[in-house]
C-alpha positions in Angstrom: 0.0 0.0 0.0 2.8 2.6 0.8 4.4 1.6 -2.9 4.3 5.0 -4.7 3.4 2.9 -7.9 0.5 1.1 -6.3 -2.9 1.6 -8.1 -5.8 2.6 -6.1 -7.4 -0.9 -6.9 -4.7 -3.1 -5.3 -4.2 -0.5 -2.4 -8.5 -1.5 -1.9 -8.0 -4.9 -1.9 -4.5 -4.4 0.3 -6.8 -2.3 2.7 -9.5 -4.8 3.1 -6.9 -7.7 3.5 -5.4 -5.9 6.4 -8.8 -4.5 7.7 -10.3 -8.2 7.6 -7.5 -8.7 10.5 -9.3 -6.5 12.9 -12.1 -8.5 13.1 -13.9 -9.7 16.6 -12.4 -13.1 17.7 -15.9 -14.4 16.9 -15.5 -13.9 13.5 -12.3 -14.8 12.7 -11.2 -14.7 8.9 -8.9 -15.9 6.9 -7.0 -13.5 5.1 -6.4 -16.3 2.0 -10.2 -16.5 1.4 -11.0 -12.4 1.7 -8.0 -11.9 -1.0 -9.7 -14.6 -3.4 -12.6 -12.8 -2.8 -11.5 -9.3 -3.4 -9.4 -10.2 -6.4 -12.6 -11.9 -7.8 -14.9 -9.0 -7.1 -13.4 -6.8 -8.4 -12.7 -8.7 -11.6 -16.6 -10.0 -11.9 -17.0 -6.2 -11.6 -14.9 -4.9 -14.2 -16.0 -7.6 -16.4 -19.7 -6.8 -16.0 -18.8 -3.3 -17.6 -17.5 -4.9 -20.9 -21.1 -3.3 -22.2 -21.0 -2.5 -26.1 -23.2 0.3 -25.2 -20.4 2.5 -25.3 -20.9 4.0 -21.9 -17.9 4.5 -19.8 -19.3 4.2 -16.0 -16.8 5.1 -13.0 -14.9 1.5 -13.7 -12.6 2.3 -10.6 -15.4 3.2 -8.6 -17.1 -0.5 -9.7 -14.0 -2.6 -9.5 -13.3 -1.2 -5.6 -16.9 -2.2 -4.4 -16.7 -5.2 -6.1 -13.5 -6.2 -3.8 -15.0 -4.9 -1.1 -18.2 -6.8 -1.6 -16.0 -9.6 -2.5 -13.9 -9.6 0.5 -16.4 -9.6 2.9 -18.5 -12.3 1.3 -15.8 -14.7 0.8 -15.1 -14.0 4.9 -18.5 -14.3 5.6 -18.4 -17.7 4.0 -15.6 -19.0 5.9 -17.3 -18.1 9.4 -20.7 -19.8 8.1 -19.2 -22.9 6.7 -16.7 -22.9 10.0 -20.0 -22.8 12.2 -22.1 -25.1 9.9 -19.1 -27.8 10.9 -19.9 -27.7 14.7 -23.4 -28.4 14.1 -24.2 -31.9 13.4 -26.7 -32.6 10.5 -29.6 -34.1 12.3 -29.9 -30.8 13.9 -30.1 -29.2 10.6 -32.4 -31.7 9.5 -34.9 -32.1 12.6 -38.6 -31.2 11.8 -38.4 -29.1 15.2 -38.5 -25.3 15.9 -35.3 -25.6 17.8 
């Protein structure tokens, strides 16, 4: 990030790497899976604009929320299928309102 070269995308998805860290212990993430998911935002993003329309919308603007939304999905993932784990099926499965 302090790279004087850096582009403002990969200083957003440096950012949300290193802010995934500060997380509550409750919902610990892992820095591997909120990279994958901020690379792969942002690129579904930018690859959404390839519109033959012709209109140029704020690409930087839609790549950066894509990582963002990216990142935190992908940690959000982790935590679920972490807790899903702990749970045995038959719980999942029992007719109950418990």
């Amino acid at each position: 990030m302090n790279r004087p070269d850096a582009g403002p995308l990969a200083v957003a998805i440096a950012r949300a790497v290193e802010e995934s860290e500060g997380f509550s212990a409750r919902w610990h993430s892992d820095r591997r899976a909120v990279l994958l998911g901020a690379v792969l935002g942002a690129y579904l993003s930018l690859s959404a604009l390839s519109d033959p329309s012709g209109s140029h919308p704020d690409v930087l603007l839609a790549a950066t929320s894509g990582a963002v939304a990216g990142a935190l999905g992908a940690s959000a993932s982790a935590f679920v299928l972490r807790n899903i784990e702990q749970i045995p099926p038959d719980d999942y499965l029992a007719m109950g309102d418990g």
